[in-house]
C-alpha positions as CSV (number, residue, x, y, z in Angstrom):
1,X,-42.7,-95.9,22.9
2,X,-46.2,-97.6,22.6
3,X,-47.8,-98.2,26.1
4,X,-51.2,-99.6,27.0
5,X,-52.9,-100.2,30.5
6,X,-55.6,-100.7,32.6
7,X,-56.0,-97.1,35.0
8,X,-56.8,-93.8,34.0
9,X,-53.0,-92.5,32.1
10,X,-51.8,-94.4,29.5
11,X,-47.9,-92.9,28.5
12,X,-45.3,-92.9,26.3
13,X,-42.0,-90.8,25.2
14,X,-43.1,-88.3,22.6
15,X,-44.2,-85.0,23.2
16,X,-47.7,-84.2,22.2
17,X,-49.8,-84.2,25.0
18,X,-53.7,-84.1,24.7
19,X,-56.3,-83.9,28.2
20,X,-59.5,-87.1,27.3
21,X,-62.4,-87.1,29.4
22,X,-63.8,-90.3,29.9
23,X,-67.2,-90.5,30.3
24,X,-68.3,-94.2,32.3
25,X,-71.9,-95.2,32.3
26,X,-71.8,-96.9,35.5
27,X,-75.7,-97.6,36.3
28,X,-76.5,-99.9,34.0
29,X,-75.0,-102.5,31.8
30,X,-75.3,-102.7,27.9
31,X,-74.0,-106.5,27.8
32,X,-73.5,-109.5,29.9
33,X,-70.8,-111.8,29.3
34,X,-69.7,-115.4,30.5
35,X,-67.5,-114.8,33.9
36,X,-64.9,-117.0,31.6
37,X,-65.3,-114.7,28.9
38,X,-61.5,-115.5,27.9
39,X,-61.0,-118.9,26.6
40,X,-58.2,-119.9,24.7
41,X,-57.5,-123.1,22.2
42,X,-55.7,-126.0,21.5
43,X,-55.6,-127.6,18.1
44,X,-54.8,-130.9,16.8
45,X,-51.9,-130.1,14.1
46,X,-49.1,-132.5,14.4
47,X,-45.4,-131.0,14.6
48,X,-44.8,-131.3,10.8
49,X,-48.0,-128.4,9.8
50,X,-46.3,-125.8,7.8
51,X,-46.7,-122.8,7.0
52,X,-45.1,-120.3,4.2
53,X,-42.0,-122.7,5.1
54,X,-42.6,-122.1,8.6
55,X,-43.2,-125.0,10.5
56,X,-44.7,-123.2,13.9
57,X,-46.2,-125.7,16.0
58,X,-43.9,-128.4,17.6
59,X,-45.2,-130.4,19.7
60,X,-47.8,-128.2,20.7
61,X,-51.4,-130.3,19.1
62,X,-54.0,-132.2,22.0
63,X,-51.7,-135.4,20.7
64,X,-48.3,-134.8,21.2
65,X,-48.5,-131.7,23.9
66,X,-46.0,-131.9,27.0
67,X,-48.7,-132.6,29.7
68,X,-45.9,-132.9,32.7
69,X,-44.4,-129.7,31.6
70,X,-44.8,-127.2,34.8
71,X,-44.6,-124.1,33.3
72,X,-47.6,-124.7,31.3
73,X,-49.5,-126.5,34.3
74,X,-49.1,-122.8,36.5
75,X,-49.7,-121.2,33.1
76,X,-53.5,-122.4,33.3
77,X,-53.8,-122.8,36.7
78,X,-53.3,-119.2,37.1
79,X,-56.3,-118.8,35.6
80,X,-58.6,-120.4,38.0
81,X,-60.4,-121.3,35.7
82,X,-59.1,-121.1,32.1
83,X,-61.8,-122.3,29.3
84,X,-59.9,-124.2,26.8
85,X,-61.5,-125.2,23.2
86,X,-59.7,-128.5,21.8
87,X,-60.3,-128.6,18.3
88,X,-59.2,-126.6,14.7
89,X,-59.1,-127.3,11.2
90,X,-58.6,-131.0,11.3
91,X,-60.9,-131.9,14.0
92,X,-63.2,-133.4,11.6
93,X,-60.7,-135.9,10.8
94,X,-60.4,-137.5,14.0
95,X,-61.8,-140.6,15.3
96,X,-61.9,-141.7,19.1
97,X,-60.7,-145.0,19.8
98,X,-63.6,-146.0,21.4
99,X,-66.9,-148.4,20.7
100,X,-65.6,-150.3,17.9
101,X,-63.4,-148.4,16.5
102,X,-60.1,-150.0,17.6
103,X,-57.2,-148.8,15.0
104,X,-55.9,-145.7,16.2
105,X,-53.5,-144.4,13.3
106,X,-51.6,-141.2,13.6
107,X,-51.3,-138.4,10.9
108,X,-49.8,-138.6,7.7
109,X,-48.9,-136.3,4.8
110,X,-51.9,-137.1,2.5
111,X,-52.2,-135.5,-0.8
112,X,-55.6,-134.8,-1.8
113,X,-56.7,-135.2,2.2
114,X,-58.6,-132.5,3.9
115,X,-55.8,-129.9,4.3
116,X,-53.4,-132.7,3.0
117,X,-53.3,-135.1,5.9
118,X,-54.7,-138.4,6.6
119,X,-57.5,-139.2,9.2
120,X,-55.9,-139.7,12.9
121,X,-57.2,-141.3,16.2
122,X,-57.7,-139.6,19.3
123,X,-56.5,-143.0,21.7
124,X,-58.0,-143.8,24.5
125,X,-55.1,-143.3,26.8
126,X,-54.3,-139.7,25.2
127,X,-57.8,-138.5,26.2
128,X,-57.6,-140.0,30.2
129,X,-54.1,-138.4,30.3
130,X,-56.0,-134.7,28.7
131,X,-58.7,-134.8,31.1
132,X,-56.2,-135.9,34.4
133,X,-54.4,-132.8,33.4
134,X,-57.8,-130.7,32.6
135,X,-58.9,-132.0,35.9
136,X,-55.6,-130.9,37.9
137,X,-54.9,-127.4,36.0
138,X,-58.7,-126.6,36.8
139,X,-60.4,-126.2,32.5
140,X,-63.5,-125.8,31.4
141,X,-63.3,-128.0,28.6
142,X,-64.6,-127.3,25.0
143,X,-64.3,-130.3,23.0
144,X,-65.2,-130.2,19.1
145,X,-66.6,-133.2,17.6
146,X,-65.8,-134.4,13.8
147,X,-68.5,-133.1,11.8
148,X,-68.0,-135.5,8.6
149,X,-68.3,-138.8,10.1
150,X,-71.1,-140.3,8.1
151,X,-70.6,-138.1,5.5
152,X,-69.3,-137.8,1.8
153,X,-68.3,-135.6,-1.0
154,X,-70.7,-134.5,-3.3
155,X,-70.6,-135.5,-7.0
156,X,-70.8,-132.3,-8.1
157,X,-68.9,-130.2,-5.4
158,X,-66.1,-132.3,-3.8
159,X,-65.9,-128.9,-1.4
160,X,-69.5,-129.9,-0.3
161,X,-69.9,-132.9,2.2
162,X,-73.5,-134.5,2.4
163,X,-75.4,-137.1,3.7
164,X,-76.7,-136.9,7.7
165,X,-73.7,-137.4,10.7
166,X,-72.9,-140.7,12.1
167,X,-72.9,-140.2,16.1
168,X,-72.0,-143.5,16.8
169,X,-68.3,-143.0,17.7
170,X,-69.2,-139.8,19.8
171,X,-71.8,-141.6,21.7
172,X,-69.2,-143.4,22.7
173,X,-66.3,-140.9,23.5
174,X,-69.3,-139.5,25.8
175,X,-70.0,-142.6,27.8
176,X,-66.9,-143.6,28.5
177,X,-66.0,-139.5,29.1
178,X,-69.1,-140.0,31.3
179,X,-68.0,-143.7,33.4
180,X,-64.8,-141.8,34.4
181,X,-66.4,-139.1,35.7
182,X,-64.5,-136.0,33.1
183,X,-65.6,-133.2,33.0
184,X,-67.1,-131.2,30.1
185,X,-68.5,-127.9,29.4
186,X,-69.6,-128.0,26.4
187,X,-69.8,-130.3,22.8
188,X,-69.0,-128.2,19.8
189,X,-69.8,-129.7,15.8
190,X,-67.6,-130.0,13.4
191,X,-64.9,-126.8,12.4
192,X,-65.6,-124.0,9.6
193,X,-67.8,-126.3,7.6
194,X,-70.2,-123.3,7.8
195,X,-70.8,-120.4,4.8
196,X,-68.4,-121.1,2.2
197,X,-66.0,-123.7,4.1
198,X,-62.1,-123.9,4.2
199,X,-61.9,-127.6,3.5
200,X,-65.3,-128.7,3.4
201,X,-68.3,-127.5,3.5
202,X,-72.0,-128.2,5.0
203,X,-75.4,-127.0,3.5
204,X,-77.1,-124.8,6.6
205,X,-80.4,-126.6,6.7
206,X,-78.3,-130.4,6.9
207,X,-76.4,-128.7,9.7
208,X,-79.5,-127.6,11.0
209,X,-80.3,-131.4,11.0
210,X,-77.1,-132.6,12.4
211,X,-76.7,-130.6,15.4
212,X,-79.8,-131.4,16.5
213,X,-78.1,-135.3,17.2
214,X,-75.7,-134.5,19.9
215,X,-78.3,-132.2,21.6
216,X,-80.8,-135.2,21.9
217,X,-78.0,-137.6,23.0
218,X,-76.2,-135.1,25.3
219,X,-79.6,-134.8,26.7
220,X,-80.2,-138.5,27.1
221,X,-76.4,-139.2,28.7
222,X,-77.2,-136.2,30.9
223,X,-80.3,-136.3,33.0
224,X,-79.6,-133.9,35.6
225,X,-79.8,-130.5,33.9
226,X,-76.9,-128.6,35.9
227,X,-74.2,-131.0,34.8
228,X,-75.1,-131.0,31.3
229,X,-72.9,-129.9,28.6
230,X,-74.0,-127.0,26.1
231,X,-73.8,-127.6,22.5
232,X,-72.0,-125.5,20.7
233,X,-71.9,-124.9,16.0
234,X,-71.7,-124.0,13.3
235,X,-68.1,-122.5,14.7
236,X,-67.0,-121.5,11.3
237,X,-66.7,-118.0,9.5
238,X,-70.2,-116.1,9.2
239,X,-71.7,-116.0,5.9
240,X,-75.0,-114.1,6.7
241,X,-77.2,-116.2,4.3
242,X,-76.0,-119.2,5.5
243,X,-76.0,-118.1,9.2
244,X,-79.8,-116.7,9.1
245,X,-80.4,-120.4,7.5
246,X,-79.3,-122.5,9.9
247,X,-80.5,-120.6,12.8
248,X,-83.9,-120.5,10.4
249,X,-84.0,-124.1,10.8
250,X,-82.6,-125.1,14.1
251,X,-85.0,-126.0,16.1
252,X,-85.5,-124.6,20.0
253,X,-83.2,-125.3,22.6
254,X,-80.4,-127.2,20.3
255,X,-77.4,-124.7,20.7
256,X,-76.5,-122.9,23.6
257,X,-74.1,-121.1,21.8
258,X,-73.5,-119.4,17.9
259,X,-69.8,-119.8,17.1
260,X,-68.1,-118.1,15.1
261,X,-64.1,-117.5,13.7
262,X,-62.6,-114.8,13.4
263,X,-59.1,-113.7,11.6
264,X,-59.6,-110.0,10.3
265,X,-56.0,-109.2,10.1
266,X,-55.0,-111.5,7.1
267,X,-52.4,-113.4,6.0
268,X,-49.9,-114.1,8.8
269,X,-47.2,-113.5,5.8
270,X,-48.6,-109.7,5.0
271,X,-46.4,-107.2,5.3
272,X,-48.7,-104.4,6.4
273,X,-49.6,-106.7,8.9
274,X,-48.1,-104.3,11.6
275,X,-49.6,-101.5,10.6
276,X,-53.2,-103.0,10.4
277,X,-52.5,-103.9,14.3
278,X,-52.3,-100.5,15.0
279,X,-54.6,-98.7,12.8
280,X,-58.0,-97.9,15.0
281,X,-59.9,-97.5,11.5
282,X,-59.2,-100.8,10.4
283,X,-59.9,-102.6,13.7
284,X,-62.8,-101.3,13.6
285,X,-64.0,-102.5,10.7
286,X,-64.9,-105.8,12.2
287,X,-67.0,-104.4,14.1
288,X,-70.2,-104.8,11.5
289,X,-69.9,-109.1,11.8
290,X,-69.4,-109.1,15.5
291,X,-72.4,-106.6,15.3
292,X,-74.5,-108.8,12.2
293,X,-73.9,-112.2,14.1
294,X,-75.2,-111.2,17.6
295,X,-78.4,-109.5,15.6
296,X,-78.9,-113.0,13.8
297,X,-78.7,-114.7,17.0
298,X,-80.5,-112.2,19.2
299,X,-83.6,-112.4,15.9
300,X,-83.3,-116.1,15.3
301,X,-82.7,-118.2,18.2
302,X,-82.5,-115.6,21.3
303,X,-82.1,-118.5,23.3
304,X,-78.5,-118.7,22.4
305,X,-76.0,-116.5,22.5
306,X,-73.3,-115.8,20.1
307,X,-69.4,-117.0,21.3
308,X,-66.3,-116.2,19.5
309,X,-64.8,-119.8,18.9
310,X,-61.5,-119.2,17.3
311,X,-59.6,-115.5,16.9
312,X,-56.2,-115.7,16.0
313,X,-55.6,-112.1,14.0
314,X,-53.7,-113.5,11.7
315,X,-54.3,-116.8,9.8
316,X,-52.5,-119.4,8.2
317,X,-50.6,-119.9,12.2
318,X,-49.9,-116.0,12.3
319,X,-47.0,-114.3,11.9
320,X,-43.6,-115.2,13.0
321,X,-42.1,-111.6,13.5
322,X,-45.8,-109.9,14.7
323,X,-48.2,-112.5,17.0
324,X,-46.3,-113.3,19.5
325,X,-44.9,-109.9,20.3
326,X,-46.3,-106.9,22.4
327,X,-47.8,-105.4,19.5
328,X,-50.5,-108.1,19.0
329,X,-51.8,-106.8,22.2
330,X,-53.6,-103.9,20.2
331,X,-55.6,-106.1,18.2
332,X,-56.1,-108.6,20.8
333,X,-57.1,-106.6,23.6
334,X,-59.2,-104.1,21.5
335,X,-61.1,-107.1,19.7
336,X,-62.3,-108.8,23.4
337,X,-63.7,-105.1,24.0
338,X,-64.8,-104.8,21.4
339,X,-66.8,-108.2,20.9
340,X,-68.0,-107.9,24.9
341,X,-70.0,-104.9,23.9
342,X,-71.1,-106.6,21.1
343,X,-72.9,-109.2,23.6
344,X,-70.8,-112.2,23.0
345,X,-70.6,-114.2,25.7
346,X,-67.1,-116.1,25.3
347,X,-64.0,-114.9,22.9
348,X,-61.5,-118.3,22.5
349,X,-58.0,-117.2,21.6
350,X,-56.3,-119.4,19.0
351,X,-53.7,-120.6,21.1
352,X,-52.5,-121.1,23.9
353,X,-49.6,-122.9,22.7
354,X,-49.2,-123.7,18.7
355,X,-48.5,-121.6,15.2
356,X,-46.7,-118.0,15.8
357,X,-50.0,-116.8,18.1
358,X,-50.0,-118.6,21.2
359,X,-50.6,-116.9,24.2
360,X,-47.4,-119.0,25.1
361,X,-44.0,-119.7,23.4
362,X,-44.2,-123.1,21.4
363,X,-41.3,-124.6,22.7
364,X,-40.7,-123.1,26.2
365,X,-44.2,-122.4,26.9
366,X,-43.1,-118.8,28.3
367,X,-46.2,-116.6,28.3
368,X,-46.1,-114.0,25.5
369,X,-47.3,-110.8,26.0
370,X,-50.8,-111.7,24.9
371,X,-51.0,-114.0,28.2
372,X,-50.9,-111.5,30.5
373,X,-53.1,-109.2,28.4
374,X,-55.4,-112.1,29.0
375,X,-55.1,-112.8,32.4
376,X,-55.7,-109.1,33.6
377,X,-58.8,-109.2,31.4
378,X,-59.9,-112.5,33.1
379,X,-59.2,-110.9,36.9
380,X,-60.1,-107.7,36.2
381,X,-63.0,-107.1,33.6
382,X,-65.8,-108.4,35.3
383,X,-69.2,-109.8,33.7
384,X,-70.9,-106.7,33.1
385,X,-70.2,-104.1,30.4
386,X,-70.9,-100.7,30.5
387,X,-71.0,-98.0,27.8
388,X,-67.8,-95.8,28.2
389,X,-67.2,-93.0,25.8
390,X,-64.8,-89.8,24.7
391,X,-64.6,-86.6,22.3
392,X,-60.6,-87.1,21.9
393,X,-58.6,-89.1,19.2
394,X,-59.5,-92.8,17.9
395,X,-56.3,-93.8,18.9
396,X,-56.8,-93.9,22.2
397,X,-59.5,-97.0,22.4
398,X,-61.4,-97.5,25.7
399,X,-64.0,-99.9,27.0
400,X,-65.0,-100.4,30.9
401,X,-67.2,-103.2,32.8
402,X,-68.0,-103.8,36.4
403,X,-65.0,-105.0,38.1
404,X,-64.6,-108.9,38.7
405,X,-64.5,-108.8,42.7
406,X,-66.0,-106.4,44.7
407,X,-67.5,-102.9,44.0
408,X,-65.9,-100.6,41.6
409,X,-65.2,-100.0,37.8
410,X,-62.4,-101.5,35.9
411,X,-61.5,-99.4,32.3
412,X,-58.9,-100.6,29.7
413,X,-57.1,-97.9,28.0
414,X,-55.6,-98.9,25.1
415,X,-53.0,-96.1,23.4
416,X,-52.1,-96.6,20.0
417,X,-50.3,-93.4,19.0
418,X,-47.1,-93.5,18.8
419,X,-46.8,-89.6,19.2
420,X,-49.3,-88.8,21.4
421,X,-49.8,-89.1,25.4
422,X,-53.4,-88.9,26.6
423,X,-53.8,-88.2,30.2
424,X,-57.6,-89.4,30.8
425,X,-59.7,-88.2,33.6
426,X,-62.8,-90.5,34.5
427,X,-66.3,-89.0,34.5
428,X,-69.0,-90.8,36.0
429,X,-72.4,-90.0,34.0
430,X,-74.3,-90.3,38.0
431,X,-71.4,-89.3,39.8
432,X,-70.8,-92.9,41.5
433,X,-67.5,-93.2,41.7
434,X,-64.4,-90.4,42.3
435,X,-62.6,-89.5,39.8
436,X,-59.2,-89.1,42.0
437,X,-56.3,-91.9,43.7
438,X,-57.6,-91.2,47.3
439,X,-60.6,-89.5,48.3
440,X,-62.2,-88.9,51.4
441,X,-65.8,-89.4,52.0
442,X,-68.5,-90.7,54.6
443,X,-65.4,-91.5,56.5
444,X,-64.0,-94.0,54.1
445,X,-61.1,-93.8,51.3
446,X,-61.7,-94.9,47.5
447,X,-58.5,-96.5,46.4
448,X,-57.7,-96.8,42.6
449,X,-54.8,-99.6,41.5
450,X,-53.5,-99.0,37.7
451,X,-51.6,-101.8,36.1
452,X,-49.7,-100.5,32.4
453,X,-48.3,-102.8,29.9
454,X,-45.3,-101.8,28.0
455,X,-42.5,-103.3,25.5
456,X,-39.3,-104.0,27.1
457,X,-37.2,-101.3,25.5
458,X,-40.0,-99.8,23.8
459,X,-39.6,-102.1,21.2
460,X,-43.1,-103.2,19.9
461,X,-41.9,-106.4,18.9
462,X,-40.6,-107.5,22.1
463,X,-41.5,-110.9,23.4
464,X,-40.9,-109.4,27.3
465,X,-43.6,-107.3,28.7
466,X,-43.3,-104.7,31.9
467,X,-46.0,-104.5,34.4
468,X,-45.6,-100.7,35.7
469,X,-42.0,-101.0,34.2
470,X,-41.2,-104.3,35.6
471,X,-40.7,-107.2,33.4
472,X,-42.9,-110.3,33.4
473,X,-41.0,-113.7,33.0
């Protein structure tokens, strides 16, 4: 039985038995993130998306999503706040029902359309309705703009989109967004038109060009500096030429933040899929982009920071039988530690609810597993990451930061032997913290709370998830 957790013993039911100790770094931090580090997404795919003959996400997408339903109101709100990215693969085929444009058609089955549906309209009445509902659940609000508008295919590449972006309809989606008095964090261009594209694709030195538009105009809308959205791009897959391009030619000040996707566990239809979950040599192997993209930025525009925009594990809406289950949790929970020591500043979950990876269930909106992964992170793990090492195996994976509130260290264990248990003892490099539950000193007691997620049953595919053996529901 597989068991993961946040404390210093991480279990399970077989019988080797190995001693770690766990060296924490607590004077000094090798990375900063966001305080919202964890962000999550929703996308705009309407109910007939399919996938492998799987037809995951319902009505799930920014235009059809149950805004009155309650469990996925206290679902966010426990978050206090949640970030939330709306946006995805078709996002550059909306328009906003605003300014002059006044049709507002919905989806179709299109062949030969960008992922084979027809433009759609974001109405004006949808997007007061989001942002009441932003407003009461308490979201920092991500919103990605359509790239293309403006645009066309190439003559020679019909994968290649050129000519310069058209902000007209965006400028006014923002001052009406502004007049009402909504809320938004940040402004993101356009959806994995970067590197080599998925259904279109951008040069880097036009992208360059068009970012630089909605920094000028989110500058003009906003005077007042500390209300003012950041701007957010390429968020697509990193290509390094293309990357080291565009941040070549972007000029100072224009992004805020370098997004970038991520789904390095393939297919959501691979078979090995499971085993890549749990394989610490192949999770690590991502390692060298998260590592490449925050050197880019860092050499480039230093002024930004790099964000993970989109990580779902598994692409094409993830897998029915694997993302929604406990298992996921080794990947997921391994790849925010992993990308926080990396210095990204955000990591944005694809989804919360939608495809076979939401952090909740698509119909019932029951947090999977994932969820509370998440929210621990988000209440525990606090801004500052520190360098935590051990000499025992790599399946036991470990990263610590400063705790959210208060004083004290907060270290995620991660166990993902299934034959091993590792009982850890913490080792402070300066000798800051104890190492025991209680200990007396200077007339005071150090308390130390653990909190272990296991599989009902000890089924690693389980949709129910035990907090110190009790279930979450």
């Amino acid at each position: 039985m597989l068991r993961r957790g946040v404390g210093n013993k991480i279990l399970n039911s077989q019988n080797v038995d190995i001693h770690v100790k766990l060296v924490v770094k607590g004077v000094t931090s090798i990375a900063i993130t966001d305080n919202n580090f964890i962000c999550a997404t929703l996308d705009w795919w309407p109910a007939n998306k399919c996938n492998y003959g799987d037809c995951p996400w319902g009505q799930t997408g920014i235009l059809n999503l149950d805004l009155n339903n309650k469990i996925l109101t206290n679902a966010i709100k426990a978050f206090n706040p949640l970030r939330i990215r709306l946006g995805g693969s078709v996002e550059d085929q909306i328009v906003y029902q605003f300014g002059k444009q006044k049709k507002c058609p919905h989806f179709k089955k299109k062949e030969g359309g960008l992922f084979d549906f027809s433009t759609a309209c974001l109405p004006k009445k949808r997007w007061d309705e989001v942002h009441d509902f932003f407003n009461k659940t308490g979201v920092k609000l991500i919103f990605g703009l359509n790239a293309l508008t403006g645009k066309k295919n190439s003559v020679e590449d019909k994968l290649n989109w050129v000519g310069n972006w058209n902000p007209k309809n965006a400028i006014s989606l923002m001052k009406y967004t502004i007049s009402k008095g909504y809320k938004i964090d940040s402004y993101e261009l356009g959806n994995e038109l970067c590197a080599e594209g998925i259904g279109a694709r951008v040069d880097s030195v036009q992208y360059a060009k068009d970012i630089t538009r909605p920094r000028h105009i989110v500058n003009l809308l906003y005077p007042d500096a500390s209300r003012r959205p950041k701007v957010l791009g390429p968020g697509g897959f990193y290509g390094k030429e293309w990357f080291q391009s565009f941040l070549l030619n972007v000029a100072p000040g224009v992004v805020d933040g370098v997004t970038h996707h991520i789904y390095n566990l393939g297919a959501g239809v691979d078979k090995d899929l499971i085993n890549k979950i749990q394989d610490p040599y192949y999770l690590s192997q991502v390692a060298e982009t998260f590592k490449s993209v925050a050197q880019a930025v860092k050499e480039f525009t230093p002024w930004a920071a790099p964000w993970v925009g989109e990580a779902g594990g598994a692409y094409n809406s993830g897998s029915k039988d694997v993302s929604h289950t406990f298992v996921n949790g080794f990947w997921y929970l391994d790849q925010l530690g992993m990308t926080s020591t990396l210095n990204h500043k955000v990591y944005c979950r694809q989804t919360l609810a939608g495809g076979n990876y939401g952090l909740l269930n698509t119909t019932t909106f029951i947090p999977n597993p994932d969820y509370y992964g998440a929210i621990l992170w988000h209440r525990l793990m606090g801004s500052k990451v520190l360098l935590v090492s051990h000499e025992g195996s790599p399946f036991l994976r470990a990263y610590a930061h400063c705790s959210k509130k208060g004083p004290g260290v907060t270290v995620l264990l991660i166990n993902m032997s299934n034959s091993t248990t590792f009982n850890v003892s913490l080792v402070d490099d300066m000798n800051l913290y104890p190492i025991l539950k209680t200990v007396p000193g200077r007339g005071q007691k150090t308390m130390r709370e653990e909190y272990h997620l296991t599989p009902k049953d000890g089924n690693i595919q389980s949709d129910v998830v035990l907090l110190n053996g009790t279930p979450l529901q």
